[in-house]
N, C-alpha and C positions, 0 to 999 in steps of 0.2 A: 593358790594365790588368792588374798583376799582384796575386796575394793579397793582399800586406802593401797596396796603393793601393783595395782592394777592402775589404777589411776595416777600414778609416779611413775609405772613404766612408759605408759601412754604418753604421760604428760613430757620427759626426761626426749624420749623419741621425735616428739613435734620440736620441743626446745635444737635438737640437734636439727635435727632436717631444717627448720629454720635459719639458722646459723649457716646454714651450707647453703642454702638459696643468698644470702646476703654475700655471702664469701664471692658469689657469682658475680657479681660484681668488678672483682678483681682486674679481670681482661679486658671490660669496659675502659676502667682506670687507665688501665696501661693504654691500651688503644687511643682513648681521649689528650691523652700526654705527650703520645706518636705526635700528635695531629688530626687524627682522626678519627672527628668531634662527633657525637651522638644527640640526640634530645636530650635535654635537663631536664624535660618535666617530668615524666615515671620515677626517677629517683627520688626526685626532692619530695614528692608525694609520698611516696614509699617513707622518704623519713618524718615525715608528719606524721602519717599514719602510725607507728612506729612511737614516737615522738610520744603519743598518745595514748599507746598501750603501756610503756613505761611509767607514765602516770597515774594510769589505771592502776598497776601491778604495784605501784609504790606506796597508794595512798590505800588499797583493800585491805581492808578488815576481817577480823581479828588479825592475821598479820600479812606481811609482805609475799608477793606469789615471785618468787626467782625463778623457776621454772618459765615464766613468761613475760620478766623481765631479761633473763639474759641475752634471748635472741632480740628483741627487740632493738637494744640498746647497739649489739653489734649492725643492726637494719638503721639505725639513726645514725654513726658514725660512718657505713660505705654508702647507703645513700648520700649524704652530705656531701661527702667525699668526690662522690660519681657527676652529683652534682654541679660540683664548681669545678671539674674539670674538665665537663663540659661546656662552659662556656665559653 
């Protein structure tokens, strides 16, 4: 395996794992919609945070990094999400 197939598998691996930390989310969701409300602030952060690596990932040069824009994006829409159904 060489660097560049090394650094795609690495990278491909954080992308998913990422996306599954965000998916986590999910039960919050539900829970919050029960009624049974949580903090808003870790999420809405989280989608800032989030929010900003997308950015990052969007505007990097020479090109675009999808690898660390995809979870991202899905971290800015269940943040948000997690968010406002927390309140």
């Amino acid at each position: 395996m060489n660097k560049r197939q090394f650094h795609i598998m690495i990278g491909s691996l954080g992308a998913i794992i990422g996306i599954i930390v965000f998916l986590a989310y999910i039960p919050q969701i539900f829970a919050n919609l029960a009624g049974s409300k949580s903090q808003p602030w870790q999420p809405l952060f989280a989608a800032i945070s989030c929010f900003v690596w997308v950015l990052y990932a969007w505007t990097k040069e020479p090109k675009r990094d999808y690898i660390l824009m995809v979870p991202n994006i899905t971290g800015v829409i269940f943040g948000l999400i997690t968010f406002a159904t927390s309140l």
